[in-house]
C-alpha positions in Angstrom: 0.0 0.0 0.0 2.9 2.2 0.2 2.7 3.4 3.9 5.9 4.1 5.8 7.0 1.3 8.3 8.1 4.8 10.2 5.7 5.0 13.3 6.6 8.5 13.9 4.1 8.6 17.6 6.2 6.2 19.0 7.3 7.2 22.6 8.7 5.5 25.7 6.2 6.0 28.9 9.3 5.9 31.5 8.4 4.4 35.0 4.9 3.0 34.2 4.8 -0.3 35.5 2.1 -2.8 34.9 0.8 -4.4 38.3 -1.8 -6.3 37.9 -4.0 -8.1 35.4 -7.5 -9.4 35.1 -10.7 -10.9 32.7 -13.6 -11.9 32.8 -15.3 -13.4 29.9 -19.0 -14.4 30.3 -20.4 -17.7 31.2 -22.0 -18.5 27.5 -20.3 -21.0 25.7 -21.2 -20.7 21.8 -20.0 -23.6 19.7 -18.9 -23.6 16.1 -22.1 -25.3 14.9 -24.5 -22.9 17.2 -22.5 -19.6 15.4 -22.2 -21.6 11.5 -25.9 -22.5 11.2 -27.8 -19.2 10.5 -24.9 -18.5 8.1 -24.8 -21.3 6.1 -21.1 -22.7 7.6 -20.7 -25.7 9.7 -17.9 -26.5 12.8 -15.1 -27.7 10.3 -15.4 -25.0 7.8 -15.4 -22.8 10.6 -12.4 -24.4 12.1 -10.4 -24.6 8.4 -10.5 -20.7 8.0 -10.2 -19.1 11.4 -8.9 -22.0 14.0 -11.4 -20.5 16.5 -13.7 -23.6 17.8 -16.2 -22.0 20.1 -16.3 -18.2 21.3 -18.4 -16.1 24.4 -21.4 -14.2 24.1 -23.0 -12.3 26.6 -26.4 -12.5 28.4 -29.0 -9.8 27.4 -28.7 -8.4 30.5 -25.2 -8.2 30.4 -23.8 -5.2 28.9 -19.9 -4.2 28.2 -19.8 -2.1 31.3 -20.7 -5.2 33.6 -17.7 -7.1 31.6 -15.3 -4.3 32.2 -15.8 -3.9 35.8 -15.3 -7.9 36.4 -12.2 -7.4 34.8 -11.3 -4.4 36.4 -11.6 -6.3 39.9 -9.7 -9.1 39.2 -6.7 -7.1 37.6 -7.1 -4.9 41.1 -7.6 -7.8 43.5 -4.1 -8.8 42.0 -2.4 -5.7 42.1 -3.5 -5.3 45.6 -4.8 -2.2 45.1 -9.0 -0.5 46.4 -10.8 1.5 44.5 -9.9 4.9 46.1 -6.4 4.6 44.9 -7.9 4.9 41.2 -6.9 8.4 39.8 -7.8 7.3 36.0 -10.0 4.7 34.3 -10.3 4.2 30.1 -12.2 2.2 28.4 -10.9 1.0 25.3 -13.8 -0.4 23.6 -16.6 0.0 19.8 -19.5 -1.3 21.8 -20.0 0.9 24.2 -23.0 0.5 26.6 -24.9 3.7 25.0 -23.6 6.4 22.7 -22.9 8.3 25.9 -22.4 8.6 28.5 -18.7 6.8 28.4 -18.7 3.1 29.8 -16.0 4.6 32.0 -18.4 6.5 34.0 -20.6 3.1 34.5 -17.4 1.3 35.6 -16.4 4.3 38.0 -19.6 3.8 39.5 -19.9 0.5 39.6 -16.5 0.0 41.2 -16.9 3.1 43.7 -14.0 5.1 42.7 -14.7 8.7 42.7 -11.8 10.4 43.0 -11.0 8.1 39.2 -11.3 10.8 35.9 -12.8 7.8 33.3 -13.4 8.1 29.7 -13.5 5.7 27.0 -10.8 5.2 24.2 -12.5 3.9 20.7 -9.7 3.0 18.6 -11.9 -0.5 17.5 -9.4 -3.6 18.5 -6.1 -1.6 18.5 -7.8 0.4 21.8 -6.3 -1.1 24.7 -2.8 -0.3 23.4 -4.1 3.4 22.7 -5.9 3.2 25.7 -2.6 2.4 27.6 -0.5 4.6 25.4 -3.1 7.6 27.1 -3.4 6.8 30.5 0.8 6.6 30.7 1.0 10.0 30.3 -1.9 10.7 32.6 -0.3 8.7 35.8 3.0 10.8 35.4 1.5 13.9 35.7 -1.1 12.9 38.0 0.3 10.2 40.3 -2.0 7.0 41.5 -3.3 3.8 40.1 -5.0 3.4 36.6 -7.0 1.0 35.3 -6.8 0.3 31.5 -9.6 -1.9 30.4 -10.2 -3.5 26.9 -13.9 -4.8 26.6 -16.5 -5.3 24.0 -19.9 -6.8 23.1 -19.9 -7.7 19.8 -22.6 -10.4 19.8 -25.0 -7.2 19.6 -23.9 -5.7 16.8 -23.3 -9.3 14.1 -25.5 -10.0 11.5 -26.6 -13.8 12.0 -26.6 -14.6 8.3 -23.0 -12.9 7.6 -20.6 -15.8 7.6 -17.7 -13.2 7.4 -18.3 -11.6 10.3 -20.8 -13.9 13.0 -18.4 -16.8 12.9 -15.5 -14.5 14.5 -16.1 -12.6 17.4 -17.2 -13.5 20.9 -17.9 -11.1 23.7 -15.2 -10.3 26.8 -12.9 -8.0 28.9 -9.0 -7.8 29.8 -8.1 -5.1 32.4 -4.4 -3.9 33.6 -3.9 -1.8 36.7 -1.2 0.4 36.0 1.2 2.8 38.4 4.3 4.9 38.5 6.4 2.4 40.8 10.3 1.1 41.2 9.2 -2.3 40.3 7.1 -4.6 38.1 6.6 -4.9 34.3 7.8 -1.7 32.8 6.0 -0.5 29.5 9.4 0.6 28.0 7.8 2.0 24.8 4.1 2.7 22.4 3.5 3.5 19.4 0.4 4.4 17.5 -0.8 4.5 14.0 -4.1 5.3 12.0 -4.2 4.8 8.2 -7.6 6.9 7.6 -7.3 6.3 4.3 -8.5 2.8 5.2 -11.4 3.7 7.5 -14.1 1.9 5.3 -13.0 -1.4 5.6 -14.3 -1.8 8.8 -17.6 0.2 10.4 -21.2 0.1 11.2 -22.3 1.9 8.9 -25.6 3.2 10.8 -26.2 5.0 14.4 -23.9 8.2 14.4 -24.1 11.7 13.4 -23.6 10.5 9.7 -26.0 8.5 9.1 -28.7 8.2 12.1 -30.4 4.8 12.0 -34.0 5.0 11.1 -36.4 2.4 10.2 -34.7 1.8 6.2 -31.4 1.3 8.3 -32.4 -1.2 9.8 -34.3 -3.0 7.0 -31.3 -2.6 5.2 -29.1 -4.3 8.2 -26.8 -0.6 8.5 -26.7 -1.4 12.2 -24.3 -4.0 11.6 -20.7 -4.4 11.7 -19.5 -4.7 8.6 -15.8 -5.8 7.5 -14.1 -6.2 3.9 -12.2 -9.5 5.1 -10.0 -10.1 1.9 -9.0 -5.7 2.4 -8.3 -6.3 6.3 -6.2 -9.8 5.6 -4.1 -8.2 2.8 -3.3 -5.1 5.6 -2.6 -7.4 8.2 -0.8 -9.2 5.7 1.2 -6.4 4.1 1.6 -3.9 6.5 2.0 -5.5 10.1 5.9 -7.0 9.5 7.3 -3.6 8.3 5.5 -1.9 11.2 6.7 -4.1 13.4 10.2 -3.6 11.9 10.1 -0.1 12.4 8.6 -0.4 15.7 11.3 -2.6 16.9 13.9 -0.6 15.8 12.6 3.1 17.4 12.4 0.9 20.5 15.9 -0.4 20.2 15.7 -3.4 20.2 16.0 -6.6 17.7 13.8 -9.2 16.6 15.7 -11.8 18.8 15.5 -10.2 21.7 11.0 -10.6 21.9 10.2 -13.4 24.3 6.7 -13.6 24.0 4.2 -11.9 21.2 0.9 -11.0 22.0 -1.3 -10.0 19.1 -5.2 -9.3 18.3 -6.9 -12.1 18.5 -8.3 -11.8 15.2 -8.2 -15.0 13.5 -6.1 -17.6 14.5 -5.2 -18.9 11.0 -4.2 -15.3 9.9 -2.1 -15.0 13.3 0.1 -18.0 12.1 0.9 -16.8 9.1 1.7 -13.4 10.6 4.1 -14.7 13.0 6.0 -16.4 10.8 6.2 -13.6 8.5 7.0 -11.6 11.3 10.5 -13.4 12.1 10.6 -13.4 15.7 13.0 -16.8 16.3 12.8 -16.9 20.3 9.3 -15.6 20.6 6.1 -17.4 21.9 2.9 -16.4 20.4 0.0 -16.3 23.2 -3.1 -17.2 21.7 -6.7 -17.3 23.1 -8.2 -17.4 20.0 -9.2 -21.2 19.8 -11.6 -20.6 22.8 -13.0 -16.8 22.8 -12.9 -15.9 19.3 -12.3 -12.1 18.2 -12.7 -10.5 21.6 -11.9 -7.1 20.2 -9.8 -4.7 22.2 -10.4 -6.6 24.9 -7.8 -9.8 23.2 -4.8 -8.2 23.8 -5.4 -7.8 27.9 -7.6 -11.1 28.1 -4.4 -12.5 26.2 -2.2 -11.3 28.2 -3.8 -12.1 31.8 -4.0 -15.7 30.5 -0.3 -16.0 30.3 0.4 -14.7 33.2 -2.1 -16.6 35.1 -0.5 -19.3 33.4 3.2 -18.3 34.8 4.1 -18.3 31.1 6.1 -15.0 31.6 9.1 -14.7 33.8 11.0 -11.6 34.9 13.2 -9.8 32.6 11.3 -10.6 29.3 10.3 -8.8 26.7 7.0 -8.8 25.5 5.5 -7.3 22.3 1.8 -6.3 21.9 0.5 -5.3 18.7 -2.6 -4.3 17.9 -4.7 -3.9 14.4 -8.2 -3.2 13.4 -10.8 -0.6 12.2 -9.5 2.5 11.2 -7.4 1.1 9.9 -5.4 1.3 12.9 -2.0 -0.6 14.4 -0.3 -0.1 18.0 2.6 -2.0 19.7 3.9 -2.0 23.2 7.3 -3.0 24.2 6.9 -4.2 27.8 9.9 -5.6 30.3 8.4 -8.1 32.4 
């Protein structure tokens, strides 16, 4: 496409150290077979083009704020932290529980912090990384704990007879308690990029200031996310190694040295293919894929809390998180366990 692998916003945030980290996905298991039926697909078509086997959808009275704040407390329980020592909370998510207010302010509530500032990030399933990128810079100035929270509801927003679409995501929430300490995981460096050019490839197309949804929106479906796969796949594809590149090398430091990558859990047959293109020899790939699906911005921090949880990451390793979706957007974190 002829973009720079230059990520010019790229920026360490010194001293921020992550301390905790949580999830909560909900209790709905929805198999292959339940997802593949209204769209024409069975369990090993399925399977064959996305390696995901079953995924999480919410309860209708569940709602993305109610996901977030589970999350939230677990990734607090384990930093050993209340909810008074909050001084910021963002939401990274593109299912938000209303237009406004921000699901922040539902999970600032919920959780009873309110000396916490809390806004939502919406930078689709790169957010968390944005999300983090923001609330850095925050904590510096401002001192005190912050919770960054990836969560989102897609199950409300697929079209059951779109086989491109349904088959992927599942609903969920990753959370990281973040603080400016002498110790811990250190988020050594971020950056962020947007190729706008590119913002049609993924949307709803229906339900904003654009174009409201009336009554022919939604006989024509416009309240639906909608996705050019083969467009997204060939950016993935095409762009994510040189950014990576670039990334790597405003970070200072080399391919070899990544111990563990952590990418969007967007499909896990496209994530194979990307890591090998990516040429990262001693690197794990942590995948939750197989069992949650697309999880949106929250698949980086559900990712994430799963290897951990797992003891899969020891101190002193580097770990890189990289982030792509609508927008089209990508963002990386460097972070030193």
């Amino acid at each position: 496409m002829g973009h720079s692998a230059i990520l010019g916003s790229g920026s360490p945030i010194r001293d921020v150290r992550i301390l905790g980290t949580g999830a909560y996905v909900p209790q709905r298991i929805v198999s292959n077979d339940e997802v593949g039926a209204p769209a024409g697909v069975d369990d090993a078509w399925i399977t064959r083009k996305t390696a995901i086997r079953e995924r999480r959808w919410a309860e209708l009275d569940e709602a993305t704020s109610d996901l977030a704040t589970a999350a939230a407390r677990e990734a607090m329980k384990a930093a050993g932290i209340t909810a008074e020592q909050l001084s910021v909370i963002a939401v990274a998510t593109s299912t938000p529980d209303r237009p406004q207010p921000p699901t922040a302010a539902y999970v600032q509530q919920n959780l009873g912090a309110s000396g916490a500032a809390a806004f939502d990030v919406n930078a689709v399933c790169s957010g968390t990384v944005f999300a983090l990128s923001a609330v850095g810079s925050v904590i510096l100035r401002r001192g005190g704990y912050a919770l960054v929270i990836g969560a989102d509801v897609y199950s409300r927003i697929l079209n059951p007879a779109d086989r491109k679409t349904v088959i992927l995501f599942g609903d969920g929430a990753g959370a990281m308690v973040l603080g400016p300490t002498t110790s811990g995981p250190v988020v050594r460096h971020v950056a962020l990029q947007t190729f706008g050019e590119l913002s049609d490839l993924i949307q709803v197309p229906a339900g904003g200031s654009r174009q409201p949804l009336d009554q022919a929106g939604l006989d024509a479906g416009l309240q639906y996310f909608a996705m050019d796969g083969r467009e997204v796949r060939r950016f993935v594809v095409e762009q994510l190694p040189q950014l990576v590149k670039g990334f790597l090398h405003e970070a200072g430091v080399e391919a070899t040295d990544i111990d563990h990558f952590i990418p969007h859990q967007a499909n896990g047959v496209m994530l194979d293919e990307l890591f090998t293109d990516l040429g990262l020899p001693h690197a794990t790939m942590h995948r939750t894929v197989t069992q949650y699906g697309n999880t949106g911005a929250a698949s980086i921090p559900i990712t994430l809390d799963a290897a951990v949880r797992a003891d899969g990451i020891r101190p002193g390793e580097l770990i890189l998180m990289a982030g792509f979706g609508g927008g089209m957007a990508a963002s990386f974190a460097l972070v030193e366990w």
